[in-house]
C-alpha positions as CSV (number, residue, x, y, z in Angstrom):
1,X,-65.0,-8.8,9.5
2,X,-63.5,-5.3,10.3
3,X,-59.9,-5.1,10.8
4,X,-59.0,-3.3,14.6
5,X,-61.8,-4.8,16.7
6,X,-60.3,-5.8,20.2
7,X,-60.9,-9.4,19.7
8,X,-59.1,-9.4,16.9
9,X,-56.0,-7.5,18.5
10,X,-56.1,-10.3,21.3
11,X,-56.3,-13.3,18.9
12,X,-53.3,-11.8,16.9
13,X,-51.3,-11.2,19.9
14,X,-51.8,-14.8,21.1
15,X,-51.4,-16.4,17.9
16,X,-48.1,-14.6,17.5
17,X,-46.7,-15.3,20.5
18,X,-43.8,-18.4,20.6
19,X,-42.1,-19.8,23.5
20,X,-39.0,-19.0,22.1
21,X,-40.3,-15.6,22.5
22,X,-40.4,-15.4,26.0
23,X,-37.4,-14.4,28.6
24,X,-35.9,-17.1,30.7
25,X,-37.3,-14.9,33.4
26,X,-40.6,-14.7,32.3
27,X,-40.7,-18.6,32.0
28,X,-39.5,-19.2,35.3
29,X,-41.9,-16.9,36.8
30,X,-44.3,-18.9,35.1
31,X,-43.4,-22.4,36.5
32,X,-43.3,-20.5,40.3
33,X,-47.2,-20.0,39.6
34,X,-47.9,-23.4,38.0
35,X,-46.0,-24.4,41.0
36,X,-47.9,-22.4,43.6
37,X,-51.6,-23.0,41.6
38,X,-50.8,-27.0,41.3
39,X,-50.2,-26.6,45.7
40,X,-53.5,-24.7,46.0
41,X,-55.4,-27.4,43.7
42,X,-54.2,-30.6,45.9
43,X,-55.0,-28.0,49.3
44,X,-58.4,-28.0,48.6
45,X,-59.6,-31.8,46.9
46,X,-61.1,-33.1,49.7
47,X,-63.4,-29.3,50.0
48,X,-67.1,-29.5,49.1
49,X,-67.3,-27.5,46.3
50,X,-64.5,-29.9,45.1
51,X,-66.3,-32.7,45.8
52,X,-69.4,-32.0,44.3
53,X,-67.7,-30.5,40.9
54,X,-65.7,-33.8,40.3
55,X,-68.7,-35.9,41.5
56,X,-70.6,-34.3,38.2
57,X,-68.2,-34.7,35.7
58,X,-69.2,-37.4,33.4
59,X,-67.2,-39.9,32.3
60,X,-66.3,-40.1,28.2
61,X,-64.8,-43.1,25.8
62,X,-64.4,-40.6,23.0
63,X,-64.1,-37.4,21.5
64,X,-62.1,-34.3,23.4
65,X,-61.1,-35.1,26.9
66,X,-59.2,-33.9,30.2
67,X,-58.7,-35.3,33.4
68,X,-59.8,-33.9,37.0
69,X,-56.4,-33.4,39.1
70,X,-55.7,-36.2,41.1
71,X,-58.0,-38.8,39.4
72,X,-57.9,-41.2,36.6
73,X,-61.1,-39.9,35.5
74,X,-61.2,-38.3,31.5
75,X,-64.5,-36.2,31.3
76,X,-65.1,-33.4,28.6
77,X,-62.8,-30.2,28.1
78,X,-65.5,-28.2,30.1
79,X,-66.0,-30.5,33.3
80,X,-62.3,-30.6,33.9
81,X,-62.0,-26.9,33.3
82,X,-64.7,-26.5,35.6
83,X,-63.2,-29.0,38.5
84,X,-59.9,-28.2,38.5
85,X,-60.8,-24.8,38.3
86,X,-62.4,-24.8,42.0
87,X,-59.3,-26.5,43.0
88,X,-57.0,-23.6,42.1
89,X,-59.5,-21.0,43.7
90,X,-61.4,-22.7,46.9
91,X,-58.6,-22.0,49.4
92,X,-58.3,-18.2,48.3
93,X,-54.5,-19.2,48.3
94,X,-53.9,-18.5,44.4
95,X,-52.1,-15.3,43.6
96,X,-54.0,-12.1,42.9
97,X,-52.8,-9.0,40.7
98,X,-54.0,-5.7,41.6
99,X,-55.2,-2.3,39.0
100,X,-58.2,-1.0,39.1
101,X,-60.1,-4.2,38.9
102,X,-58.1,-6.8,41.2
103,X,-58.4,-10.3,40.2
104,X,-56.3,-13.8,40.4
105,X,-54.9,-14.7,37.0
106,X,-53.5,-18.1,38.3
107,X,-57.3,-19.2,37.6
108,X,-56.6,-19.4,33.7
109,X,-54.5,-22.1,35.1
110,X,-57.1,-24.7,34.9
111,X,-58.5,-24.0,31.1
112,X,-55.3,-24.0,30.2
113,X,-54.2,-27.5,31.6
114,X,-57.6,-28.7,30.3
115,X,-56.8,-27.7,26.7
116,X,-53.8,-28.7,26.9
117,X,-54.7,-32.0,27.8
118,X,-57.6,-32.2,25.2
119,X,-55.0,-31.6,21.9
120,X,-52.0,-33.3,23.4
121,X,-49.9,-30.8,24.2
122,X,-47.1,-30.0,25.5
123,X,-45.3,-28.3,28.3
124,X,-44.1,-25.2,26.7
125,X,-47.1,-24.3,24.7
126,X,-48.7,-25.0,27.4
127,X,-46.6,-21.9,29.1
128,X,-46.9,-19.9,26.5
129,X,-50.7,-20.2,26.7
130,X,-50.6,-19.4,30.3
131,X,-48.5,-16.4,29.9
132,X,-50.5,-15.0,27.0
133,X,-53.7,-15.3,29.9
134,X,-51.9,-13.4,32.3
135,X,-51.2,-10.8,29.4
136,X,-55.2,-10.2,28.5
137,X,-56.6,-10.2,31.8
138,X,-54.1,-8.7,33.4
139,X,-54.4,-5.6,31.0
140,X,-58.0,-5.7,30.5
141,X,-57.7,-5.3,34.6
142,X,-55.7,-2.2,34.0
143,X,-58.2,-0.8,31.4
144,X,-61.7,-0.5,33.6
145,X,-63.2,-1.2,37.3
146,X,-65.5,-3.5,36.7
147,X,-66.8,-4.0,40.5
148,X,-68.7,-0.5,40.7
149,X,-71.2,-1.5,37.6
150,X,-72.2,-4.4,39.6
151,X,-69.6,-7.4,37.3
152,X,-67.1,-9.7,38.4
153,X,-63.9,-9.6,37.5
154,X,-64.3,-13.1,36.5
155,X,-66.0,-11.2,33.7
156,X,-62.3,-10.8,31.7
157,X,-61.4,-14.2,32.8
158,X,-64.0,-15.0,29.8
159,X,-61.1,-13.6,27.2
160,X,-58.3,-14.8,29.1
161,X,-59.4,-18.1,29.8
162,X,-60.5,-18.1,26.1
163,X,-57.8,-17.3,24.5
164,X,-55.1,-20.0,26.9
165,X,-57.7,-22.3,25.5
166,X,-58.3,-21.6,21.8
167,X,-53.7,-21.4,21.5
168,X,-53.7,-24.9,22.9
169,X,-56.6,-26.2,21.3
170,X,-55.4,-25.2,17.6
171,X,-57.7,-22.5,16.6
172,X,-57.4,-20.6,13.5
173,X,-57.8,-16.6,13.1
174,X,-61.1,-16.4,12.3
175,X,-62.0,-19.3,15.0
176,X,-60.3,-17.5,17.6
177,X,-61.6,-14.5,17.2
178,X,-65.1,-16.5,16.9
179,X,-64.5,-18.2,20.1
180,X,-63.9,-14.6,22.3
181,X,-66.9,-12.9,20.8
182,X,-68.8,-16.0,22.2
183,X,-67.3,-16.4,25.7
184,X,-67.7,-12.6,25.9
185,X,-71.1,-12.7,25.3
186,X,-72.1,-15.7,27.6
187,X,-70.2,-15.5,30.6
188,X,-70.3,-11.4,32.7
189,X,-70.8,-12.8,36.3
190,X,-72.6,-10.5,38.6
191,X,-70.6,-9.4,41.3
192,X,-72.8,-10.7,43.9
193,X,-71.1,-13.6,44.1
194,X,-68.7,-11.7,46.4
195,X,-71.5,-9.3,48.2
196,X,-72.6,-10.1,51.4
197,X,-72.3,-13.4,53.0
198,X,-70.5,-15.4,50.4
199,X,-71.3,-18.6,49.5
200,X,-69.1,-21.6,47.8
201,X,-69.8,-20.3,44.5
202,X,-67.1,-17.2,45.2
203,X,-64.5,-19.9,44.5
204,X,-66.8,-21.8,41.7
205,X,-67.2,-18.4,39.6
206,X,-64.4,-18.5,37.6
207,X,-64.1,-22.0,37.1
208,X,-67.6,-21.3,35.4
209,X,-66.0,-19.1,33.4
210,X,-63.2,-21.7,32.5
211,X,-65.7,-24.1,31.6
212,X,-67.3,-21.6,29.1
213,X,-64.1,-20.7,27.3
214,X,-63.9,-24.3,26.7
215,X,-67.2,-24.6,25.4
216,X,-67.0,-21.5,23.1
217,X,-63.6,-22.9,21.5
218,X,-64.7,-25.8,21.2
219,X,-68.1,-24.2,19.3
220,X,-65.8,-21.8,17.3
221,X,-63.4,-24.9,16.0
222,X,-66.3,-26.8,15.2
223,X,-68.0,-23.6,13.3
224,X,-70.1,-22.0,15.2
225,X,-69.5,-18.1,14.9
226,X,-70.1,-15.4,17.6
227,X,-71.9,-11.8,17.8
228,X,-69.3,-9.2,16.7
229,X,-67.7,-7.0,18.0
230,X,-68.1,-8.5,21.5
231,X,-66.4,-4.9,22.6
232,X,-67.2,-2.1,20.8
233,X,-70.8,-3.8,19.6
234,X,-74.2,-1.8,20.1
235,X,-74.5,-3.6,23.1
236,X,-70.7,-5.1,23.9
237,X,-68.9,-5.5,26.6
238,X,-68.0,-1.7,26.5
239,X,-71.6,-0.7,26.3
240,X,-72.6,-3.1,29.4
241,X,-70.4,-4.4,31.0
242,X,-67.0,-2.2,31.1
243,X,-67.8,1.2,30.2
244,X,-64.4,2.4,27.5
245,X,-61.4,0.0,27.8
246,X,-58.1,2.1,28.2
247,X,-56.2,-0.5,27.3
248,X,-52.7,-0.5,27.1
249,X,-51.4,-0.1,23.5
250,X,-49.3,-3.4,23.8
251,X,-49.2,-6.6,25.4
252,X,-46.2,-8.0,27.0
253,X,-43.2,-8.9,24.3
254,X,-44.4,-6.4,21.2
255,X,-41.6,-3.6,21.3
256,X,-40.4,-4.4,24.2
257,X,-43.4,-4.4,26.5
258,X,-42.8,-6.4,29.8
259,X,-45.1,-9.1,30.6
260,X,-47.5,-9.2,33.6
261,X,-46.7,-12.2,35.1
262,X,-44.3,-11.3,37.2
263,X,-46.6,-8.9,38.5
264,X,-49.3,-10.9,39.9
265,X,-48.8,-11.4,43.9
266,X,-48.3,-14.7,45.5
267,X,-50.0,-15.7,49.1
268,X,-48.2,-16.6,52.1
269,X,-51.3,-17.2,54.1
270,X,-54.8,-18.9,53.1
271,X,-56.8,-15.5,52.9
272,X,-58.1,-12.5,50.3
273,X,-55.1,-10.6,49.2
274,X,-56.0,-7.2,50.7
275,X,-55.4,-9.5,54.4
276,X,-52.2,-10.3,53.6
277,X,-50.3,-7.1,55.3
278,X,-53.0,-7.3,58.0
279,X,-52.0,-10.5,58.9
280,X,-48.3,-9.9,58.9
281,X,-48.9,-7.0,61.1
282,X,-50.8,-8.5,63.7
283,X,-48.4,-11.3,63.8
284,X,-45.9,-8.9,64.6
285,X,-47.5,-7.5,67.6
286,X,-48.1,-11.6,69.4
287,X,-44.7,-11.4,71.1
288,X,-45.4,-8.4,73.0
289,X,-48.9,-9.7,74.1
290,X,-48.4,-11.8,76.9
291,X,-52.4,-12.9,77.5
292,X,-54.8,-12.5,75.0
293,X,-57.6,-11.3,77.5
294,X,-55.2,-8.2,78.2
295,X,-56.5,-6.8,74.9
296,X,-58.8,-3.7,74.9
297,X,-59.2,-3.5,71.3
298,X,-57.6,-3.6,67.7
299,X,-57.8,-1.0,65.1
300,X,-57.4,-1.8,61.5
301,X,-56.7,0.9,59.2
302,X,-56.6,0.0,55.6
303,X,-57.2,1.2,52.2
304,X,-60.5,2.0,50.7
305,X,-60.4,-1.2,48.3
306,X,-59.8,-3.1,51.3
307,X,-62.6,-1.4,53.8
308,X,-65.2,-2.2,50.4
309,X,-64.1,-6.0,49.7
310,X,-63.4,-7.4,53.4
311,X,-63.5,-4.7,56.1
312,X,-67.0,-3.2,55.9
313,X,-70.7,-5.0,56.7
314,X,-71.8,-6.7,59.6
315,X,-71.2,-10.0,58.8
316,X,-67.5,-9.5,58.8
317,X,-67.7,-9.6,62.4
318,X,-69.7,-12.4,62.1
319,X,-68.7,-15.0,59.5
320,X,-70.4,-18.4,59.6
321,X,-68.8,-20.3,56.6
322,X,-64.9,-20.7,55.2
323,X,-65.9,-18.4,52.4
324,X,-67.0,-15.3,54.9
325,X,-63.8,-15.8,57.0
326,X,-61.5,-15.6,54.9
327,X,-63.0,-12.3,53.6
328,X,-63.0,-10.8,56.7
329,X,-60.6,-8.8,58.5
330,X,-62.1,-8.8,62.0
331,X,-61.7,-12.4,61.7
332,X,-58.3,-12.6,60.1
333,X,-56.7,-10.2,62.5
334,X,-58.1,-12.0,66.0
335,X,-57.2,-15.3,64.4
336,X,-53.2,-14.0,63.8
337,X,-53.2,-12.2,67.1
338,X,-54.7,-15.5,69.0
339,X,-52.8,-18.5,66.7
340,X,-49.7,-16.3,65.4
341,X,-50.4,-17.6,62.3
342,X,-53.4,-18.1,59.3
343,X,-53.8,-21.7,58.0
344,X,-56.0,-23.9,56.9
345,X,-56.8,-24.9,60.5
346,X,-58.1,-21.4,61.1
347,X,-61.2,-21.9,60.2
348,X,-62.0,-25.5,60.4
349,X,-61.4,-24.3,64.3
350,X,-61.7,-20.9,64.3
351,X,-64.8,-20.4,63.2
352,X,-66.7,-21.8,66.6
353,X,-63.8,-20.7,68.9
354,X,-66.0,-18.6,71.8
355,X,-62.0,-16.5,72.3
356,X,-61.7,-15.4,68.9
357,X,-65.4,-14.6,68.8
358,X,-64.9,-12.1,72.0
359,X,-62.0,-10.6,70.3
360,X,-63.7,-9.9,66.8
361,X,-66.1,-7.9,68.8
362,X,-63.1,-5.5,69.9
363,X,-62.3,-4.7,66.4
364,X,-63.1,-1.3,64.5
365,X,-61.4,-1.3,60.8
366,X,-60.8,2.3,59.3
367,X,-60.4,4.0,56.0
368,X,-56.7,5.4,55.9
369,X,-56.9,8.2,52.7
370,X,-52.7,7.8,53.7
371,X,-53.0,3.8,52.7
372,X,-55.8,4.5,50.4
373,X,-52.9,6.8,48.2
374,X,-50.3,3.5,48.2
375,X,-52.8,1.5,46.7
376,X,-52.6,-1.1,44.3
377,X,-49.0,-0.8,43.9
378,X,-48.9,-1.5,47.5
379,X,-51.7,-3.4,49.5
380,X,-50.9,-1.9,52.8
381,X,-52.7,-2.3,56.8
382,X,-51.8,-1.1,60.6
383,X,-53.1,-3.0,63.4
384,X,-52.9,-0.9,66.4
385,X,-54.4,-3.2,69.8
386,X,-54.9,-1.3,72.6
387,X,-53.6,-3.7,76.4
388,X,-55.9,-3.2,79.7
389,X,-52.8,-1.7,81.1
390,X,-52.7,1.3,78.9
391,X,-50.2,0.7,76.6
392,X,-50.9,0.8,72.7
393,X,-48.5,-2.0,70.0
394,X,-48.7,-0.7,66.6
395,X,-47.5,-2.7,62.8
396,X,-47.6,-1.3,60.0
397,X,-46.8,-3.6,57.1
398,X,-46.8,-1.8,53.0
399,X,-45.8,-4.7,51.1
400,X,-46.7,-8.3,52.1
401,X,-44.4,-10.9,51.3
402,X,-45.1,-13.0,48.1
403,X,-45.7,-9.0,46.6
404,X,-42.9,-8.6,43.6
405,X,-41.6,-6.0,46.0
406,X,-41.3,-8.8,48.4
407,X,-41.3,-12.0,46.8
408,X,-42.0,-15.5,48.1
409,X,-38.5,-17.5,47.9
410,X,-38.6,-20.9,46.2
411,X,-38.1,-22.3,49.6
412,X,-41.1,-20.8,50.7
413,X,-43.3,-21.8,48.0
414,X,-41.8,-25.0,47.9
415,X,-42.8,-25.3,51.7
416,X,-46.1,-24.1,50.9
417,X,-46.7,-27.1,47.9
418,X,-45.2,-29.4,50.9
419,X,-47.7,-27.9,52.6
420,X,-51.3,-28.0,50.8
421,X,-50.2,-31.3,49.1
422,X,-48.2,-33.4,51.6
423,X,-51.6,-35.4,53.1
424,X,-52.3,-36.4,49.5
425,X,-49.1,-37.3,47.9
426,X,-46.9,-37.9,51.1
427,X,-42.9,-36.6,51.6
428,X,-41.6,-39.0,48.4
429,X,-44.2,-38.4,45.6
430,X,-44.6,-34.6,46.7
431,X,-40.7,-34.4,45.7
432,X,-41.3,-35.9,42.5
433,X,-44.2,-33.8,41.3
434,X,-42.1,-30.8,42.8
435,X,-38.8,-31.9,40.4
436,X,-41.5,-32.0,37.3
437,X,-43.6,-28.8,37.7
438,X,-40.3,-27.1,37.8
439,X,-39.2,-28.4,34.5
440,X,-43.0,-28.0,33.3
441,X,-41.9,-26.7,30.1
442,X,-39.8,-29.6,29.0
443,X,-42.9,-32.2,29.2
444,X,-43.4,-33.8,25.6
445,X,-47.1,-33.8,26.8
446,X,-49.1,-31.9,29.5
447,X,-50.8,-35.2,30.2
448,X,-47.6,-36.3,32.0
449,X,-47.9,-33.9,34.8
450,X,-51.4,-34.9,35.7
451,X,-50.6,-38.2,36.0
452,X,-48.0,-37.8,38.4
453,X,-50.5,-37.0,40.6
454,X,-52.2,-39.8,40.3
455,X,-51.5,-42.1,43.8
């Protein structure tokens, strides 16, 4: 095979890339997202996507296999990549990093643990497959807009994903480069699956994807080879799906390069990321509203990235599913300015609440080109609600907090786990799980951590 193709740049990267490699820094901003995903994946176990992903994993006796969070069950590689991969996404609670193509790069979280699993290993590989996944999509985000030609970004979760999985499952050179060129080929997701009024497959999507990096480096170790080059090819990735890939000349740790996982943004509220300042704002202005029904109307201006994904389209103001809601800044806003908060109880209860319906109807949301110009390195909203008696309350919030610029403390994302995973495990085995995901990268075997969160 030629020497310089893109896949083969990744799979030397990864392959390359040692624990020992990695600042103490960059590890422990590692464990704060294994941390945060492992919160988000016991938040939403009892959700119906959940439900029905576990329900059609099959049992195995042998071969490869992984377990579904929370269960004793050991399906194949694919399934548990699949069901734990819904876990990490259904709440829309997992980080999100945002270039020109935002995406949530915690999501490589669950081929990781299920390769990991599969090959017996351990904690720290297990991190240094998780970091190398933040490294390719993250970059590949930076290279190209997918959205705008119609993909998801769930389409470079198919390298990503890919490549966590073929470090942990022992793939060779010439297998790993095998196994992106087939995940590359088999898994571009239209970006319907966010259009609209979405649907439980918006948090499936990449999980798919997870499930077919699996399956491809599973296919490559076993000798199946792929169409090359799954990039530059006559009809690549570049050709279809991409357009040209101005990628950064190096990934995180060759010459110095920082790695990108430190710049992925963590949630402080169950919603799409572009919300997050929205939110904040509007919770600002609830002390100064004394009755709800005193409110005229609210004015969102945003940025144009947050107009296009949840600010724009009639069924924004009229969201009938979990999925719509918490996509929707009409919704999001009314529900922060009503509650003075955004939880999961929002929309189990919000979604029917007659107030909250009246007040989505008094919201307009704007493009600001002044916000528009801040974004992505900042993700920022003004709420603006107009009182019967004439008098206007304005937020404007730039940086959310859980953004690097304004991180989460440990306290708060500890709270958050507490949170999401405190019905399940209860205040002692919560604890436990907390003191081991901390020290993730000292496990003698990934399998360990899953079965602590086994009741």
């Amino acid at each position: 095979m030629e020497k310089g193709f893109l896949a083969e740049r990744i799979a030397d990267y990864a392959l390359g890339l040692k624990f020992a490699d990695l600042p103490r820094s960059v590890v422990h901003e590692a464990r704060k997202r294994v941390v945060d995903s492992f919160a988000c994946m016991l938040g939403g176990m009892e959700s119906p996507p959940a439900r029905a992903a576990i329900g059609a994993s099959p049992g195995v006796s042998r071969g490869l296999s992984a377990t579904v969070l929370g269960t004793k069950l050991r399906t194949t590689p694919e399934h548990a990549a699949f069901a734990n991969g819904v876990l990490v996404r259904y709440l829309d609670f997992n980080d999100t990093y945002l270039s020109k193509e935002p995406s949530h790069p915690s999501d490589n979280i669950a081929a990781a643990l299920s390769a990991a699993e599969a090959s017996g290993a351990g904690g720290a590989d297990f991190i240094t497959a998780l970091v190398a996944g933040y490294e390719v999509q993250t970059r590949l985000c930076d290279a190209a807009r997918l959205r705008d030609r119609g993909w998801d970004h769930v389409a470079y979760g198919a390298f990503s994903a890919t490549t966590a999985a073929a470090m942990l499952l022992g793939l060779e050179r010439n297998e790993f480069v095998n196994a992106l060129n087939i995940a590359g080929t088999i898994s571009p997701a239209l970006r319907q699956s966010r259009a609209g009024e979405l649907s439980m497959w918006k948090g499936c999507a990449f999980a798919n994807t997870s499930k077919d990096a699996l399956f491809a480096a599973i296919m490559a170790q076993n000798g199946i080879t792929g169409p090359a080059p799954v990039f530059e090819g006559e009809f690549g990735f570049e050709r279809v799906v991409s357009g040209p890939l101005a990628l950064s000349p190096k990934f995180g740790g060759e010459g110095g390069e920082p790695f990108k996982i430190s710049d992925s943004s963590l949630k402080l509220y169950p919603a799409e990321h572009h919300s997050q300042s929205a939110i904040a704002a509007a919770i600002e202005l609830v002390p100064e509203i004394e009755d709800i029904r005193e409110i005229e109307s609210v004015r969102v201006s945003t940025f144009g990235a947050g107009y296009e994904i949840i600010g724009s389209g009639p069924e924004k103001w009229l969201p009938t599913t979990r999925e719509a809601a918490d996509h929707s800044l009409p919704f999001l806003v009314s529900a922060a300015l009503i509650e003075g908060n955004v939880n999961l109880a929002t929309y189990s209860e919000g979604i029917n609440d007659p107030g909250l319906k009246v007040l989505m109807q008094k919201v307009s949301v704007v493009k600001d080109p002044g916000l528009d110009r801040l974004y992505p390195e900042a993700v920022p909203n003004r709420v603006e609600v107009r009182l019967s008696s004439g008098k206007t309350l304005a937020s404007e919030v730039i940086y959310p907090r859980g953004h690097p610029k304004n991180p989460m403390t440990e306290k708060e994302l500890e709270d958050k786990f507490r949170y999401l995973s405190g019905w399940y495990l209860g205040d002692g085995l919560a604890e436990k799980v907390l003191s081991g995901l901390w020290d993730i990268d000292r496990a003698e075997r990934m399998a360990e951590a899953m079965s602590l969160l086994i009741r």
